[in-house]
C-alpha positions as CSV (number, residue, x, y, z in Angstrom):
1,X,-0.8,23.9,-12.8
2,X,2.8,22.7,-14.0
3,X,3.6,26.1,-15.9
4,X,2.9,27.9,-12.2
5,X,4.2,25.4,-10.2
6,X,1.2,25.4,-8.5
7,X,1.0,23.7,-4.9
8,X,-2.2,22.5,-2.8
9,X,-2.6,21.2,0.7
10,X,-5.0,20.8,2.9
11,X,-7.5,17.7,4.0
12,X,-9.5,15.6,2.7
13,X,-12.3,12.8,4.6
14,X,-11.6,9.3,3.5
15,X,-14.6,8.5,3.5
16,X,-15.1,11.0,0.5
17,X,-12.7,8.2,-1.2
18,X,-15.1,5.4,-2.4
19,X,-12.8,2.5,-3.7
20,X,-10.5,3.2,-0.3
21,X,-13.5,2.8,1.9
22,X,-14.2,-0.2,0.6
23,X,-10.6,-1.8,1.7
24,X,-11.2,-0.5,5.0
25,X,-12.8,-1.5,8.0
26,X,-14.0,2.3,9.0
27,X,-14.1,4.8,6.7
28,X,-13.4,7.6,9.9
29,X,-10.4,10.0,9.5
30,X,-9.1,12.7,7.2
31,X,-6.2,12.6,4.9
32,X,-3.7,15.3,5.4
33,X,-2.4,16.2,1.8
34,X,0.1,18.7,-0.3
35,X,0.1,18.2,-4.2
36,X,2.8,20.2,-5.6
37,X,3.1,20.8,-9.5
38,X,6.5,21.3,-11.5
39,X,8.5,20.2,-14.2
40,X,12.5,19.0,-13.6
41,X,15.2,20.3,-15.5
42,X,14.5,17.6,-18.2
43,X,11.2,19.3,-18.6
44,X,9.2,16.6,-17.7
45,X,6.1,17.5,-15.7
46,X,5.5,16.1,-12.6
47,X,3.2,16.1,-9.6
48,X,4.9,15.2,-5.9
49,X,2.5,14.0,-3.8
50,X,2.4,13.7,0.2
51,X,-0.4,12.0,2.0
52,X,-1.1,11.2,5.8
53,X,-3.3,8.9,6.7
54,X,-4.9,7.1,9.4
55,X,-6.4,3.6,7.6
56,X,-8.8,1.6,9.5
57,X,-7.9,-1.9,8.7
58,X,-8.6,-5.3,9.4
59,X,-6.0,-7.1,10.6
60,X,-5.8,-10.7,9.1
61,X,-4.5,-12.3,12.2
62,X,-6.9,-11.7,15.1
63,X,-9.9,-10.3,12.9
64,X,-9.9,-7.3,14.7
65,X,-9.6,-3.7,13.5
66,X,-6.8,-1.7,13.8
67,X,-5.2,2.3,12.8
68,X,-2.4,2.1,10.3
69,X,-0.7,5.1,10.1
70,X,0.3,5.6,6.1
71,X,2.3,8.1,4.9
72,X,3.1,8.6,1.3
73,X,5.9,10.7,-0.3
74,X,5.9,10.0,-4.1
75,X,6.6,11.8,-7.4
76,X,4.5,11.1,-10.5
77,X,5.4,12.0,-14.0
78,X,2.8,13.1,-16.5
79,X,2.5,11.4,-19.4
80,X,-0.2,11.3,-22.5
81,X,0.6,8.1,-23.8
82,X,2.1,4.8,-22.9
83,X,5.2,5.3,-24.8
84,X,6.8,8.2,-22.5
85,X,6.8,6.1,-19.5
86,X,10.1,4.9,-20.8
87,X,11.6,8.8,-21.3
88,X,10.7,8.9,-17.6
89,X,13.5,9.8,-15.4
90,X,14.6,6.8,-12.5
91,X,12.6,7.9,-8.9
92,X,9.3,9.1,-11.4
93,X,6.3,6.8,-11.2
94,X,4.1,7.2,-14.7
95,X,0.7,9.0,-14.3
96,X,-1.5,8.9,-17.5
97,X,-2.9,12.5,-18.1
98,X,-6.3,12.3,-20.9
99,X,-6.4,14.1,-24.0
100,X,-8.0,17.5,-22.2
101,X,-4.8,17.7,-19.6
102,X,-6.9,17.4,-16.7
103,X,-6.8,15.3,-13.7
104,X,-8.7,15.2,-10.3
105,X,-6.9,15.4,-7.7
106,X,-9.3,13.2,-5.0
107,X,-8.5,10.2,-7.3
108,X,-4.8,10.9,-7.6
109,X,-4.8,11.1,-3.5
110,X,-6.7,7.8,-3.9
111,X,-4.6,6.0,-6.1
112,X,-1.7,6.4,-3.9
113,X,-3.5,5.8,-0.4
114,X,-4.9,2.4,-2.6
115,X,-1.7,1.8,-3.4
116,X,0.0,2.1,0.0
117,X,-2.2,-0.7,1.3
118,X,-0.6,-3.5,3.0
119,X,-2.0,-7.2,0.7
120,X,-2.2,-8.6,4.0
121,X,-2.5,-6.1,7.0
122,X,-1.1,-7.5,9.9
123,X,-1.4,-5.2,13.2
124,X,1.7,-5.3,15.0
125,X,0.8,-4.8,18.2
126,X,-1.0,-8.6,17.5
127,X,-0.2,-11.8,19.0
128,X,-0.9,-14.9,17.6
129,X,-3.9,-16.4,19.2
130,X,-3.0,-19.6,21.3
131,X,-5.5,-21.9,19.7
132,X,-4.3,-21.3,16.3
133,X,-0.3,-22.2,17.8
134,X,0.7,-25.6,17.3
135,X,3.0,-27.2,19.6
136,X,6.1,-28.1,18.2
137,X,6.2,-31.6,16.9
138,X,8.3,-33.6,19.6
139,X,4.8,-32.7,21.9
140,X,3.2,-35.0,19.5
141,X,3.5,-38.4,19.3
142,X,4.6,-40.2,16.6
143,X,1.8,-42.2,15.8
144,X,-0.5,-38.9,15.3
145,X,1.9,-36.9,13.2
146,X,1.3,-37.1,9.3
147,X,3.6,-38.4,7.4
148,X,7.1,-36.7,6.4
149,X,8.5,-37.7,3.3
150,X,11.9,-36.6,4.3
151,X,11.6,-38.7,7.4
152,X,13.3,-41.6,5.4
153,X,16.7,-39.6,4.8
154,X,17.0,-38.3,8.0
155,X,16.7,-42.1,8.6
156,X,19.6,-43.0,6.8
157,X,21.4,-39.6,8.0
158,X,21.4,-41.0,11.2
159,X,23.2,-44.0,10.1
């Protein structure tokens, strides 16, 4: 595929993607993808990858589900062993090829959707839920707030 410079697009359903489904909250949508093959004028092989996504997450704030559009735009450079990620040019993240030269293509679309995930996803259209707001601490009185252990220097501050 990198001696032809060999490109592929098309789609592909997430929920086809096991270990992504299992981050999300729905599985529903297709991922829109072009995988193009080629080697620099370093001669280091490389695969560019695009993806577009529609991720069903949860968002960590309300508990609800929500669409995150991800897009990805990356370019990974083959590599056999450890050692060449170093020989990598800067802008190349390292993808570890096996012995036979082969790779699936479902799992490198995967990867990067996997890796594209938010640690905590946070919808932005959300609002913080007024129960979980606390008013600010001059609406409580002094006797119920807990104890500040800077309270002392602001003490003598005010001296």
């Amino acid at each position: 595929m990198v001696s032809a410079r060999r490109s592929f697009q098309g789609s592909l359903p997430i929920a086809a993607m096991s270990r992504l489904s299992e981050a999300l909250a729905d599985d529903a949508g297709l991922a829109q993808y072009q995988l193009d093959f080629g080697r620099d004028e370093f001669g280091t092989a490389y695969i560019e990858v695009r993806v577009q996504a529609p991720l069903w997450l949860l968002c960590q704030r309300t508990l609800e589900p929500f669409v995150m559009p991800v897009a990805v735009d990356t370019r990974l450079g083959l590599i056999r062993s450890e050692r060449e990620e170093a020989a990598l040019p800067a802008g190349y993240e390292p993808l570890l090829v096996g012995e036979d030269d082969k790779l699936n293509p479902v799992d490198v679309i995967e990867d990067e959707l996997l890796l594209a995930l938010p640690l905590v996803p946070v919808n932005p259209d959300s609002a913080v839920p007024e129960e979980v707001t606390r008013p600010p601490a001059e609406a409580i009185p002094a006797e119920e707030r807990p104890d500040n252990p800077f309270a002392v220097l602001r003490e003598l501050k005010n001296k």
